[in-house]
gemmi code that builds the backbone of each chain (N, CA, C; Angstrom):
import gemmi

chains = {
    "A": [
        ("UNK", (4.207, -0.348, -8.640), (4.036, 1.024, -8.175), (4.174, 2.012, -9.334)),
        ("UNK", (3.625, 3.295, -9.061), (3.881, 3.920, -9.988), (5.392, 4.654, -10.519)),
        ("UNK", (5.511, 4.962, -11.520), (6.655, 5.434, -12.408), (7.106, 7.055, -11.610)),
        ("UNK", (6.520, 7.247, -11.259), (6.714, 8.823, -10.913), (6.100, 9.298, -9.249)),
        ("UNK", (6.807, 8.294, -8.746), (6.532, 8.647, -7.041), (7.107, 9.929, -6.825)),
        ("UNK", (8.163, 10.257, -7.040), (9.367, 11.095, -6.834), (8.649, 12.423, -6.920)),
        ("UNK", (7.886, 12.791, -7.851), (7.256, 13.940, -8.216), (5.553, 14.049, -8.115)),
        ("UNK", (5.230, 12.867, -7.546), (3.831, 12.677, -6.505), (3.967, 13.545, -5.389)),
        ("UNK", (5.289, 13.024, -4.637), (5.742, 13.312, -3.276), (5.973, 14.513, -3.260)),
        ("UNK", (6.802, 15.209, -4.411), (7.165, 16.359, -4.380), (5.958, 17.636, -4.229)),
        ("UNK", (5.214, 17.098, -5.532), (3.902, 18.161, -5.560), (2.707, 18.033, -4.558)),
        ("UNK", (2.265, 16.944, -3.856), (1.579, 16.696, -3.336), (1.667, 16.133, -1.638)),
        ("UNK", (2.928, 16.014, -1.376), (3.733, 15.440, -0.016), (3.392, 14.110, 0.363)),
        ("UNK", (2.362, 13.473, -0.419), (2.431, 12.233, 0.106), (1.946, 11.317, -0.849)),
        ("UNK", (1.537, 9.827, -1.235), (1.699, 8.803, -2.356), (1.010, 7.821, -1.399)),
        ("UNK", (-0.319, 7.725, -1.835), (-0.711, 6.225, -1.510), (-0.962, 5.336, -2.728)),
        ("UNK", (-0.433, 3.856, -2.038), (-0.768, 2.848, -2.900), (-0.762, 1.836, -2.031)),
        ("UNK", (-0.898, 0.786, -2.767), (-0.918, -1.137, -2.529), (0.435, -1.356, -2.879)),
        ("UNK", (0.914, -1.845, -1.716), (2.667, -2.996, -1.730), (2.187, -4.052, -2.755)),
        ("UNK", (3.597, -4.218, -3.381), (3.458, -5.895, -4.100), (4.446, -6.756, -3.585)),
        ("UNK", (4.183, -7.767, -3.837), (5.244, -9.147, -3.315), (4.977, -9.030, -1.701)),
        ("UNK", (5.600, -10.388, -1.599), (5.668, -10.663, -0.357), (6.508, -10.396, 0.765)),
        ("UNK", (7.426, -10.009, 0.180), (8.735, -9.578, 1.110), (8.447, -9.013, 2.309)),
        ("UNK", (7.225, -8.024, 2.730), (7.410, -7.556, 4.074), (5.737, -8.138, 4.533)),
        ("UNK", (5.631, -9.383, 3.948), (4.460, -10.063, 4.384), (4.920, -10.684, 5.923)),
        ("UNK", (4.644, -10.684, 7.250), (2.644, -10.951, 7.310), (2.564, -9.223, 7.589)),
        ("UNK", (3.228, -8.548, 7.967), (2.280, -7.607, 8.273), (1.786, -6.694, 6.547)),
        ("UNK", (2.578, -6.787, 5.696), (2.007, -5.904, 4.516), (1.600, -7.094, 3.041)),
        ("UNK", (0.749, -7.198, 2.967), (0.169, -8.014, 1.830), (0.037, -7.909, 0.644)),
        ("UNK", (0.245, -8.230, -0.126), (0.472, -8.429, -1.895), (-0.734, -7.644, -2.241)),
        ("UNK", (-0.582, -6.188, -2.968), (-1.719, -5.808, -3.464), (-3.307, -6.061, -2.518)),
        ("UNK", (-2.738, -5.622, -1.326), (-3.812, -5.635, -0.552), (-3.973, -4.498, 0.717)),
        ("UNK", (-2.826, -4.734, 1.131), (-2.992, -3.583, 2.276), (-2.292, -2.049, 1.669)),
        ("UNK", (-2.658, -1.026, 2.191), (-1.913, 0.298, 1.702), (-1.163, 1.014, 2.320)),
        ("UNK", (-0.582, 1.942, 2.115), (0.860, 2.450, 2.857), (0.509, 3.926, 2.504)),
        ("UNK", (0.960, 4.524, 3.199), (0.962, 6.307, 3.011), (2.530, 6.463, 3.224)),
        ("UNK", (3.028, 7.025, 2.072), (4.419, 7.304, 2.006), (4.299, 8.859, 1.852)),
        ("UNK", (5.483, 9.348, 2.919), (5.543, 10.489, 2.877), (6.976, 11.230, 2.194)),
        ("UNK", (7.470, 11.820, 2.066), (8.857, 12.205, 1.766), (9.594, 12.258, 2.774)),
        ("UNK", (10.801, 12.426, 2.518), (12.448, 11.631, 3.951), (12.369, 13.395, 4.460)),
        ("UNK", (12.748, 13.857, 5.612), (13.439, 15.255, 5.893), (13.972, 14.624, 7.195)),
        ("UNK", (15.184, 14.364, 6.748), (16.547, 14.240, 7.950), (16.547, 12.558, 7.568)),
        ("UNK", (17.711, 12.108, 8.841), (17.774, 10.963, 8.748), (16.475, 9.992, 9.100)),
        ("UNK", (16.373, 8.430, 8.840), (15.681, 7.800, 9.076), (16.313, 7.173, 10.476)),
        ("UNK", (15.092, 6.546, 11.079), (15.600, 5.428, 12.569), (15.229, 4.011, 11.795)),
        ("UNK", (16.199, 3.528, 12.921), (16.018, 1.417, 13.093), (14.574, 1.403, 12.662)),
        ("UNK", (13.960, -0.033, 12.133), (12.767, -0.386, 12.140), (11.881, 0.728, 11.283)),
        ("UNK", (12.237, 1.855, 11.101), (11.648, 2.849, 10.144), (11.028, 2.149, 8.628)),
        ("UNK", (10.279, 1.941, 7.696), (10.004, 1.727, 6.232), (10.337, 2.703, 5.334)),
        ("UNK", (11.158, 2.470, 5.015), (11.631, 3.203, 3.765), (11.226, 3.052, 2.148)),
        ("UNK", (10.862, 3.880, 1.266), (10.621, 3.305, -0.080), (11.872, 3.893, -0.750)),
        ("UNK", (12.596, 3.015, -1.394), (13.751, 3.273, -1.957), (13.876, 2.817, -3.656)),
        ("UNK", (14.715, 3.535, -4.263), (14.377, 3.326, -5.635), (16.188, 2.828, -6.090)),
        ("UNK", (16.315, 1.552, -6.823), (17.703, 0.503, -6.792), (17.930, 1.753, -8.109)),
        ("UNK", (19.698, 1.739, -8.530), (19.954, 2.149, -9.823), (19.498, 1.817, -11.158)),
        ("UNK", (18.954, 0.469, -10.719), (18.281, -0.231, -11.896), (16.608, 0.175, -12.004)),
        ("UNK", (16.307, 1.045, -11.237), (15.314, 2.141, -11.422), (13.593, 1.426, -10.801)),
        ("UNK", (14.192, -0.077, -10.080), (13.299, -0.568, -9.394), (12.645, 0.154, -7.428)),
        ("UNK", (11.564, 0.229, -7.458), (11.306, 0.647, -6.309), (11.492, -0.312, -5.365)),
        ("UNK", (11.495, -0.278, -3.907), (11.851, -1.600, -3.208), (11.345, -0.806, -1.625)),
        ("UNK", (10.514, -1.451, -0.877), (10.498, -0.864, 0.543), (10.145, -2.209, 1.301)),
        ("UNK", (11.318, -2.138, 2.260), (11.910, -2.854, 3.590), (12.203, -2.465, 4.575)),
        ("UNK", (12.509, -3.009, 5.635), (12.229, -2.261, 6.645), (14.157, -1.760, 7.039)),
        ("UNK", (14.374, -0.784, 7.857), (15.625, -0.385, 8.176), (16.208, -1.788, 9.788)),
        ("UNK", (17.394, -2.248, 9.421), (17.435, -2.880, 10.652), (18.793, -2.636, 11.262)),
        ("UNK", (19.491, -1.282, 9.960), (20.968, -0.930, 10.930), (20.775, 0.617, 10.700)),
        ("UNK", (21.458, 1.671, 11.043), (21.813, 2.802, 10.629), (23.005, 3.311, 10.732)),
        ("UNK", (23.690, 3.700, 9.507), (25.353, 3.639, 9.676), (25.638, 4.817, 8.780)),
        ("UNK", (27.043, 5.326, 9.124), (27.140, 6.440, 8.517), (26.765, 6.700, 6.747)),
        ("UNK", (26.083, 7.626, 6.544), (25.763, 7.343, 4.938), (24.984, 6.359, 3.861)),
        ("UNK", (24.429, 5.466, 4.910), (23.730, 4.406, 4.248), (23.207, 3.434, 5.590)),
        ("UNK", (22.203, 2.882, 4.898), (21.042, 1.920, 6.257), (20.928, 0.523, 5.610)),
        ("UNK", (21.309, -0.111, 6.524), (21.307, -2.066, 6.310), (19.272, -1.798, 6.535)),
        ("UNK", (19.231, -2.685, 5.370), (18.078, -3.148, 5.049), (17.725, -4.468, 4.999)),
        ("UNK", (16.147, -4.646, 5.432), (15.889, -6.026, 5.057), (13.915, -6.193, 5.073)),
        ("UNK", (13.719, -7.304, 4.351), (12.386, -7.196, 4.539), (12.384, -8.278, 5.773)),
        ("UNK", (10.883, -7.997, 5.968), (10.186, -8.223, 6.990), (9.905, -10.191, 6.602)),
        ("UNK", (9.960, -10.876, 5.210), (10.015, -11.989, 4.785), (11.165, -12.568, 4.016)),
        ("UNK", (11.859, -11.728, 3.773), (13.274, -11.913, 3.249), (14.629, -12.384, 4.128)),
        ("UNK", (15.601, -12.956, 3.617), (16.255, -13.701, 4.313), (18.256, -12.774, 3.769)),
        ("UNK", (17.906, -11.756, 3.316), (19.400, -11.048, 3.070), (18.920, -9.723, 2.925)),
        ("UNK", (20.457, -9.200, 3.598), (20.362, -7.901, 4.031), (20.499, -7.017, 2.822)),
        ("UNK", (20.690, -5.763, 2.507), (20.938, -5.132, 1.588), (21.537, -3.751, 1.825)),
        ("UNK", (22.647, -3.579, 1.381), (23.340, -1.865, 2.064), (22.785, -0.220, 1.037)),
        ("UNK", (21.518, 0.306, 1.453), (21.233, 1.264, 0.692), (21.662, 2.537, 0.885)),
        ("UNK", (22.327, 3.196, -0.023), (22.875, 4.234, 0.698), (21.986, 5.420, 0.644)),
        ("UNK", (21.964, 6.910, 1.807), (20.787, 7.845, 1.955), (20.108, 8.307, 0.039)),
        ("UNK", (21.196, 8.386, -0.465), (20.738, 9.070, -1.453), (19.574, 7.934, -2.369)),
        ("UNK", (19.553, 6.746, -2.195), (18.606, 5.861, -3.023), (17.331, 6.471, -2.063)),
        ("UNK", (16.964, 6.786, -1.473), (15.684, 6.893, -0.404), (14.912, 7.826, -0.899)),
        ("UNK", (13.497, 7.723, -1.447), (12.729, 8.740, -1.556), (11.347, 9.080, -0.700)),
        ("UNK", (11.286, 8.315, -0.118), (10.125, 8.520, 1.227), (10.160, 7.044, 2.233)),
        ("UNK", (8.962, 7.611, 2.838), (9.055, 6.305, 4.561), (7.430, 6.478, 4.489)),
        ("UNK", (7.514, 5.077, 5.016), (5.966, 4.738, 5.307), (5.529, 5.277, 6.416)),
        ("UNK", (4.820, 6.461, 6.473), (4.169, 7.277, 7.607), (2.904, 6.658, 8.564)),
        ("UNK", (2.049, 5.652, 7.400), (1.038, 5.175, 8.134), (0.987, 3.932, 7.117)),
        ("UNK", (0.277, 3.181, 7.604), (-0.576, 1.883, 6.756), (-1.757, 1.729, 7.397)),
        ("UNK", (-2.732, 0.655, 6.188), (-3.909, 0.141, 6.367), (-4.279, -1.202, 6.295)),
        ("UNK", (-4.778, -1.839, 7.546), (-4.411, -3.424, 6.723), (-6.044, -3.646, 7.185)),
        ("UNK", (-6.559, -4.225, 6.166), (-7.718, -4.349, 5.706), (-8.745, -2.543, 6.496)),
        ("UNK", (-9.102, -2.143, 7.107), (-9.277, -1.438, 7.723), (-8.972, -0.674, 8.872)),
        ("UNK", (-8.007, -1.108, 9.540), (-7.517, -0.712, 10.568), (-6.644, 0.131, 10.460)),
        ("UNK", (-5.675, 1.171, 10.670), (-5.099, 2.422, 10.541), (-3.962, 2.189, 11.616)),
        ("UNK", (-2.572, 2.453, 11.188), (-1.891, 2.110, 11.675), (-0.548, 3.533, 11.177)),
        ("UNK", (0.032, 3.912, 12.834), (0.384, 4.745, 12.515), (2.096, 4.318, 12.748)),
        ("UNK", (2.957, 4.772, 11.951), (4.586, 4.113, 12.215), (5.186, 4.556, 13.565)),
        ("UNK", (5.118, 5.714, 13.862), (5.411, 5.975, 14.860), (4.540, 5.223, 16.691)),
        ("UNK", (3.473, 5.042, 16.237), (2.947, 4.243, 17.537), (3.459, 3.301, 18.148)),
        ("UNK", (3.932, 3.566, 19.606), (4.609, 2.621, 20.446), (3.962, 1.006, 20.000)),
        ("UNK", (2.864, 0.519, 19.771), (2.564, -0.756, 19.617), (2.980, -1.317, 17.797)),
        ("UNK", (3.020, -0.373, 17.318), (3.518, -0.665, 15.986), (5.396, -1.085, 16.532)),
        ("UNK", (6.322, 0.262, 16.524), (6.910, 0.024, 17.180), (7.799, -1.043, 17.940)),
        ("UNK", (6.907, -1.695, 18.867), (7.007, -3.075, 19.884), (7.280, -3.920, 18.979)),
        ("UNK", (5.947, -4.024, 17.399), (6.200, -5.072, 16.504), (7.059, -5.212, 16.366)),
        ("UNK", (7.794, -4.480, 15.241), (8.437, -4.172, 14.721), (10.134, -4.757, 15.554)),
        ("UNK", (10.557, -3.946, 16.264), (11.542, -4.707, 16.926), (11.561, -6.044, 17.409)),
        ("UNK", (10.163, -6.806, 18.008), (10.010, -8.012, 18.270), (10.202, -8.711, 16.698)),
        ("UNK", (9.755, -8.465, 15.666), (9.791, -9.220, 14.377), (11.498, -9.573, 14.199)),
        ("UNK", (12.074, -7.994, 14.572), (13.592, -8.144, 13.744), (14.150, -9.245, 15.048)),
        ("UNK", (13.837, -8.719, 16.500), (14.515, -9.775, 17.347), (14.182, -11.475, 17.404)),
        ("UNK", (13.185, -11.979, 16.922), (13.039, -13.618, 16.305), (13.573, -13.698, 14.682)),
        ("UNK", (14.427, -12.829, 14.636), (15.056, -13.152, 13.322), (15.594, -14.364, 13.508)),
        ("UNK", (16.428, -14.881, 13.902), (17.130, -16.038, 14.183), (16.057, -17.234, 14.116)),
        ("UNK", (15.494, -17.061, 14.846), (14.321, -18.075, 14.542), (13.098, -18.623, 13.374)),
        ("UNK", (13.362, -17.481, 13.256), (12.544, -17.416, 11.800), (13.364, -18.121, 10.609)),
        ("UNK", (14.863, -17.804, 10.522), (15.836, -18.562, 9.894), (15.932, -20.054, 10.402)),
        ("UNK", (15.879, -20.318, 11.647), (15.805, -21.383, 12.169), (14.480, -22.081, 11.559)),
        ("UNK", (13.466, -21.424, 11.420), (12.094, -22.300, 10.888), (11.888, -22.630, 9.824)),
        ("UNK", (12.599, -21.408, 8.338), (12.886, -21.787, 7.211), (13.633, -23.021, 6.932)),
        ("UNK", (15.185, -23.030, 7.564), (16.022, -24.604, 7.779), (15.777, -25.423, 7.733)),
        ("UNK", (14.897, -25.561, 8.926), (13.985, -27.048, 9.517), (12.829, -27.409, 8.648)),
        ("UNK", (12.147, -26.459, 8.020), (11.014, -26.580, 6.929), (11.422, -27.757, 5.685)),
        ("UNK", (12.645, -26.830, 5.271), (13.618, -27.270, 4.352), (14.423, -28.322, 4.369)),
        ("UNK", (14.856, -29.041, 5.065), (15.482, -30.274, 5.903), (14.229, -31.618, 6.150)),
        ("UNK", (13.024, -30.660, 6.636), (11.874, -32.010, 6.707), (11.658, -31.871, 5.103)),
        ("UNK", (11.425, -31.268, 4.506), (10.950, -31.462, 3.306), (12.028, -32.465, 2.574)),
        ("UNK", (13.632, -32.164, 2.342), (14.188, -33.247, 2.074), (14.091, -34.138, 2.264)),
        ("UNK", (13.894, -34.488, 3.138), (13.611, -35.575, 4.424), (12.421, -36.412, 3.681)),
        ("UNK", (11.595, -35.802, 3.651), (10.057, -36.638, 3.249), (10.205, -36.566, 1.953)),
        ("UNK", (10.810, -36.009, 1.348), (10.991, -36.622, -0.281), (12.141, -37.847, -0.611)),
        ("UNK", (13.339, -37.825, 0.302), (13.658, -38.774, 0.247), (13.347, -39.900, 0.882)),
        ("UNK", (12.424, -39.941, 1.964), (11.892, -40.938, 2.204), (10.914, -41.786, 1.420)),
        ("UNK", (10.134, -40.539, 0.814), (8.609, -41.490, 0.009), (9.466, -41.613, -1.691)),
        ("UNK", (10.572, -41.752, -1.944), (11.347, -41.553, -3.273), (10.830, -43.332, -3.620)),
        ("UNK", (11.409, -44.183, -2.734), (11.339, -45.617, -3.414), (9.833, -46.260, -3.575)),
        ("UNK", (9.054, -45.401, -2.886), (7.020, -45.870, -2.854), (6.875, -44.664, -4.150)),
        ("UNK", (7.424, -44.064, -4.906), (6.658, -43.458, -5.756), (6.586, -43.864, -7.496)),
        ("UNK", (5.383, -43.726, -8.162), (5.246, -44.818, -9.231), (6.415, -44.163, -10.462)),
        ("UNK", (6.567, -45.091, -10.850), (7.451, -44.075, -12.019), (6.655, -43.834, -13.057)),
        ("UNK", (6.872, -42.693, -13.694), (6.182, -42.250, -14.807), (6.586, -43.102, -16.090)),
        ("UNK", (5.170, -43.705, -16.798), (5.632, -44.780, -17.854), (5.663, -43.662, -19.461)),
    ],
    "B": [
        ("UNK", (-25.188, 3.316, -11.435), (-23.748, 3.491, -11.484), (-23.141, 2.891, -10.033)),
        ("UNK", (-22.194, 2.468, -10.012), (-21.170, 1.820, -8.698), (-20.363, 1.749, -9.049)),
        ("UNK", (-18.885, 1.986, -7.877), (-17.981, 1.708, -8.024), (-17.625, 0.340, -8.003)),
        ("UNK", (-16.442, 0.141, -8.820), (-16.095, -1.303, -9.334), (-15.002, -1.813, -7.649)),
        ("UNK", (-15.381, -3.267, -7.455), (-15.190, -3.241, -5.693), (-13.461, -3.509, -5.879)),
        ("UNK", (-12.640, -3.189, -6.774), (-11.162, -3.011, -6.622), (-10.247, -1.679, -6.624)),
        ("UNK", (-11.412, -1.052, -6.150), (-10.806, 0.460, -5.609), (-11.493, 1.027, -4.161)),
        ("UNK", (-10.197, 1.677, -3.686), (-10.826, 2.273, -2.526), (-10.333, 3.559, -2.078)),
        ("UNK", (-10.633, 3.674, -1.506), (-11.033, 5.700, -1.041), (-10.085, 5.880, 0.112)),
        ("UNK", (-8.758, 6.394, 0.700), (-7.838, 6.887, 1.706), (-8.230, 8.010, 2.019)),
        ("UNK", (-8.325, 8.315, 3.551), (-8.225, 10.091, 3.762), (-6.726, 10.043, 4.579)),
        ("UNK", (-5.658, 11.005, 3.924), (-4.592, 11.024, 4.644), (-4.510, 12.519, 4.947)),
        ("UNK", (-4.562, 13.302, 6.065), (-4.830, 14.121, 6.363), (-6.006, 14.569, 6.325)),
        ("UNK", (-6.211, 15.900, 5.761), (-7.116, 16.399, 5.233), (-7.719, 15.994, 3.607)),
        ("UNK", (-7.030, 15.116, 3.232), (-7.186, 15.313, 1.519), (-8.028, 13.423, 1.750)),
        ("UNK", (-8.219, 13.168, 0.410), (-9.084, 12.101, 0.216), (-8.797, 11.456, -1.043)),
        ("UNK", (-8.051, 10.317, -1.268), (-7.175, 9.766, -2.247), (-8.002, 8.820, -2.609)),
        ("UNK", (-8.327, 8.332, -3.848), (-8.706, 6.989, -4.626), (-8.288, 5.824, -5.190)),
        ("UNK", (-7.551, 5.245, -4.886), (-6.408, 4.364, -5.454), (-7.386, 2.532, -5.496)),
        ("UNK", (-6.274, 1.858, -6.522), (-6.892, 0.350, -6.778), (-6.189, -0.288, -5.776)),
        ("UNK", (-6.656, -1.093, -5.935), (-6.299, -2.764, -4.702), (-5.963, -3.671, -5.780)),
        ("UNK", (-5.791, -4.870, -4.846), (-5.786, -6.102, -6.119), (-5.553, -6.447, -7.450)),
        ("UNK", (-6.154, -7.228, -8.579), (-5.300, -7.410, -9.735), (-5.630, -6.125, -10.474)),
        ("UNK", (-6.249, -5.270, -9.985), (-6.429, -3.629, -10.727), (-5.265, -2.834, -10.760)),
        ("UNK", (-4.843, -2.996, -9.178), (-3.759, -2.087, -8.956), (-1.976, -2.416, -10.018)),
        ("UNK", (-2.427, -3.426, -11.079), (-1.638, -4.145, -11.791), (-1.225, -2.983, -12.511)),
        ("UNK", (-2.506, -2.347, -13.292), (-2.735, -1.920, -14.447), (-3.036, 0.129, -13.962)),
        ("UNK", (-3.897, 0.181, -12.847), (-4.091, 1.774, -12.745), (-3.311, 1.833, -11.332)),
        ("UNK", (-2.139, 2.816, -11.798), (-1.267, 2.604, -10.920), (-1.263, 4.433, -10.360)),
        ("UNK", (-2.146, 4.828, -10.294), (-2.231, 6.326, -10.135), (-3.084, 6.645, -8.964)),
        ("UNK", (-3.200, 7.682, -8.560), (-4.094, 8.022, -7.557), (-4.833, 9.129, -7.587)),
        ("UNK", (-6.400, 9.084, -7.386), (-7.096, 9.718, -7.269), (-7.497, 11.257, -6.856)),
        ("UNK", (-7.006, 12.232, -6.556), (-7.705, 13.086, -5.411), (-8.639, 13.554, -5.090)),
        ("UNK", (-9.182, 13.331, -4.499), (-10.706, 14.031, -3.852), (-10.826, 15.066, -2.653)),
        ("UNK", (-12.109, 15.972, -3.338), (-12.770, 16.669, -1.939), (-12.832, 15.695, -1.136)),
        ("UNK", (-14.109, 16.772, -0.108), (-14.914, 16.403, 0.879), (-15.492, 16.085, 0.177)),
        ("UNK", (-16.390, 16.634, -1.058), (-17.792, 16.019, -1.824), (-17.347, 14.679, -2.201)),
        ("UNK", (-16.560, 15.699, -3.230), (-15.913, 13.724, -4.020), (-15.890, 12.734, -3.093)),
        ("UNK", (-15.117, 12.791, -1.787), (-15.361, 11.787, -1.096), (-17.065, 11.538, -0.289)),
        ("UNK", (-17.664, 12.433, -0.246), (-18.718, 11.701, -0.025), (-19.429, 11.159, -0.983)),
        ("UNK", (-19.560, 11.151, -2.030), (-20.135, 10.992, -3.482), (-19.232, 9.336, -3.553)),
        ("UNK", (-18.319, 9.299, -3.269), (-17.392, 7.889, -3.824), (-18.045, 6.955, -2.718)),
        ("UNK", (-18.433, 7.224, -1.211), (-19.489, 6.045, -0.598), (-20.106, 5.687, -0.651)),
        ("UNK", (-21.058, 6.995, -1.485), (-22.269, 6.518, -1.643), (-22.374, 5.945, -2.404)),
        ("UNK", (-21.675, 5.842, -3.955), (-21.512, 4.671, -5.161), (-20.793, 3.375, -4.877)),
        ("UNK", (-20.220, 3.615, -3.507), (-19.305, 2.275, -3.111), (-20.145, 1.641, -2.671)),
        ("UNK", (-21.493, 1.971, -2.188), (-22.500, 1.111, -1.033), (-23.846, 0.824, -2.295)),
        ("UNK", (-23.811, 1.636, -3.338), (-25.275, 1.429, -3.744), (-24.793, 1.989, -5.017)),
        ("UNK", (-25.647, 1.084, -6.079), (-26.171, 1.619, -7.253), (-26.770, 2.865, -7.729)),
        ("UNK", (-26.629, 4.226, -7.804), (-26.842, 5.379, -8.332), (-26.949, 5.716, -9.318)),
        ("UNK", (-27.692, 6.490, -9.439), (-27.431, 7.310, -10.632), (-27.553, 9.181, -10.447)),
        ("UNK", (-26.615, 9.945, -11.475), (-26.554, 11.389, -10.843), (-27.947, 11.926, -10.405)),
        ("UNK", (-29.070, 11.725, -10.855), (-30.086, 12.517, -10.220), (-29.977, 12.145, -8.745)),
        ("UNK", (-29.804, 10.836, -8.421), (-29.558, 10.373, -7.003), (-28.583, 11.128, -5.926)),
        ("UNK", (-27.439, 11.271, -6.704), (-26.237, 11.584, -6.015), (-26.264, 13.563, -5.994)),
        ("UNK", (-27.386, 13.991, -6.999), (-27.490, 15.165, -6.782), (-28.186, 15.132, -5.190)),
        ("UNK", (-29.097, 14.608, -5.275), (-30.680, 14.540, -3.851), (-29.878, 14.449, -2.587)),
        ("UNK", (-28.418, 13.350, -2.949), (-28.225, 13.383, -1.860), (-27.280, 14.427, -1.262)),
        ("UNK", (-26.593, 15.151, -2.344), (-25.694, 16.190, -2.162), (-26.692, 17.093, -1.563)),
        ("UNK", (-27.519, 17.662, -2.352), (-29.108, 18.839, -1.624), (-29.198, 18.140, -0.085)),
        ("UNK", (-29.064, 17.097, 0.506), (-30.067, 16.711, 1.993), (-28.453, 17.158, 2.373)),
        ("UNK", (-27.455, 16.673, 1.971), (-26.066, 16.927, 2.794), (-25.276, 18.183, 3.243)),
        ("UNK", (-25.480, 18.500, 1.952), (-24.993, 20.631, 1.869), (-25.756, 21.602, 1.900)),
        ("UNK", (-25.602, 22.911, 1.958), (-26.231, 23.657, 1.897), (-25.775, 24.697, 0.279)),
        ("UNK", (-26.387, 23.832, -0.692), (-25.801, 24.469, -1.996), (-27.261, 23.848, -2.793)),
        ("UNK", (-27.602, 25.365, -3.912), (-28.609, 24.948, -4.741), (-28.345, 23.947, -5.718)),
        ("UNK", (-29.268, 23.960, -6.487), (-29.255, 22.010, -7.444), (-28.319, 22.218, -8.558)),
        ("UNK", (-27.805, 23.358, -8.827), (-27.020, 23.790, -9.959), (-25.704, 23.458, -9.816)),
        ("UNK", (-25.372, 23.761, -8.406), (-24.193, 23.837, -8.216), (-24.101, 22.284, -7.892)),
        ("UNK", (-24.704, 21.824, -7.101), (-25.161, 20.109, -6.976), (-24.804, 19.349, -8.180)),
        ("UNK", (-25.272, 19.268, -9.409), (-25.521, 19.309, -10.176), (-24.138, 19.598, -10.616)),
        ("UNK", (-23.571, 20.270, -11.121), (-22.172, 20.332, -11.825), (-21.139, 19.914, -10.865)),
        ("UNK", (-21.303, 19.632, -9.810), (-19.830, 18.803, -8.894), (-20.310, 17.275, -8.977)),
        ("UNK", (-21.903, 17.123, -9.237), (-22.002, 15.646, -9.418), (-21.203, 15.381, -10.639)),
        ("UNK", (-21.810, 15.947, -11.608), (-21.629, 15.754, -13.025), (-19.787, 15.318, -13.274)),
        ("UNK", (-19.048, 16.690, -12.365), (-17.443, 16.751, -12.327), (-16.589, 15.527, -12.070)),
        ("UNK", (-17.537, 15.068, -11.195), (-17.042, 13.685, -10.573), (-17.242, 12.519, -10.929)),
        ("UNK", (-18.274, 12.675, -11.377), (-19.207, 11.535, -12.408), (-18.142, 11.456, -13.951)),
        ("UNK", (-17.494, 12.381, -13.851), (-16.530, 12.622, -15.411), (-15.263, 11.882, -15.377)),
        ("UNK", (-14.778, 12.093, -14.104), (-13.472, 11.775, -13.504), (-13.249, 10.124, -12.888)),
        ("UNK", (-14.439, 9.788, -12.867), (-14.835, 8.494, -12.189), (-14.984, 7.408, -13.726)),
        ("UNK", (-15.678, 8.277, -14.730), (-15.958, 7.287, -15.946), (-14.563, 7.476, -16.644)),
        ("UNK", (-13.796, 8.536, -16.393), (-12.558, 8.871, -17.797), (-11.171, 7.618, -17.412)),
        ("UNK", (-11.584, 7.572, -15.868), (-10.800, 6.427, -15.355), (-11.563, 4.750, -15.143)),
        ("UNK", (-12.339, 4.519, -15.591), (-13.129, 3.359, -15.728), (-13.319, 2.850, -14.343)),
        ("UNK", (-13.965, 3.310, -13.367), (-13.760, 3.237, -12.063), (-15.333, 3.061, -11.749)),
        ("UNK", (-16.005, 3.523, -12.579), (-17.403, 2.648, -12.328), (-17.805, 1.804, -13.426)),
        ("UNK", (-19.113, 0.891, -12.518), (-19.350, -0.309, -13.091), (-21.248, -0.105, -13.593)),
    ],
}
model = gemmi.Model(1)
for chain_id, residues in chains.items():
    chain = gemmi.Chain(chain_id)
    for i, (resn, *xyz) in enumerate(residues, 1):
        res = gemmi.Residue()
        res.name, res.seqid = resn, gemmi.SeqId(i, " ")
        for name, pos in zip(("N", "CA", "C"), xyz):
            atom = gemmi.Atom()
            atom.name, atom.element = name, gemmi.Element(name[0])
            atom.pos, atom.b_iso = gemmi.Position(*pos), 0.0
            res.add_atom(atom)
        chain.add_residue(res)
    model.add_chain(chain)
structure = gemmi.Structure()
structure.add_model(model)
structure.setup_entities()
């Protein structure tokens, strides 16, 4: 992302670009889908997207999944740990996105629906990583004594 | 002239933004702003090969502005489009 969101937002009220990494993949894609970030005025809600900037001067946007006095438990949407950001790291929220063409607004009840349904199969989703991870042991230690050794 | 197919055109509100996609968005990490013209001028190079006499003809059938003025918002955009390597 760029170096100077902070003063995009300021002069212009809003910052589009392309997300990177995967972290809030499936719904936002690596340098593919786009986000309209607007600037924060008041607090943020649950499930809200926030773009937040770490002390170490990295940008980072995940989704909100607590709200507590002075700071919001964070997490992505593919990520597996929470993170405690406090209001003042926050420099805008994802107002809208685009995923391949379609227009998607944050506030829309069906966005919305997602959104809470994603955070409520959290458990499961941890549950599917586990089991992924467990068969995969599994089948490597099984095919360990059929495999050729390297001469 | 065409635009190179790792950029694309946002209207967020009223305004009309240009930004990269993909392994572009690596390297031009900035964003565009555009008119109404500019943005109509950026489809028509997104869909077809042009060149400004073209993109003047089509500004004349679209607006109601003589070839002069046609003519120097092509040219404006045509400046802003090459200074950022955004056509191909």
């Amino acid at each position: 992302m760029n170096e100077n969101i902070e003063k995009i937002l300021a002069e212009d009220g809003f910052y589009v670009s392309t997300t990177v990494g995967a972290s809030m993949s499936p719904m936002l894609r690596n340098r593919k889908d786009r986000v309209v970030i607007r600037p924060v005025n008041g607090r943020l809600k649950k499930y809200d997207l926030p773009l937040y900037r770490r002390p170490d001067g990295k940008y980072v946007l995940h989704r909100i999944i607590g709200v507590r006095d002075g700071y919001y438990i964070i997490r992505g949407d593919n990520t597996y740990r929470k993170e405690k950001v406090p209001d003042d790291w926050i420099i805008g929220y994802v107002a809208e996105f685009y995923r391949n063409e379609k227009h998607f607004v944050t506030t829309q009840k069906k966005y919305r629906a997602y959104a809470r349904v994603w955070n409520w199969i959290y458990p499961l989703r941890v549950c599917g990583v586990k089991c992924r991870l467990f068969l995969s042991k599994v089948k490597h230690a099984v095919l360990k004594p059929f495999r050729r050794k390297k001469q | 002239m065409k635009i190179k197919s790792d950029f694309t055109i946002q209207k967020v509100g009223s305004s009309y933004v240009a930004i990269a996609v993909g392994e572009t968005s690596k390297t031009f990490r900035t964003m565009i702003k555009l008119n109404a013209t500019g943005a109509f001028l950026w489809n028509l190079l997104s869909e077809k090969d042009l060149t400004e006499e073209d993109l003047v003809n089509a500004l004349l059938a679209e607006y109601d502005v003589d070839r002069e003025t046609a003519a120097n918002d092509v040219h404006k955009i045509v400046t802003v489009l090459t200074d950022h390597q955004i056509l191909q």
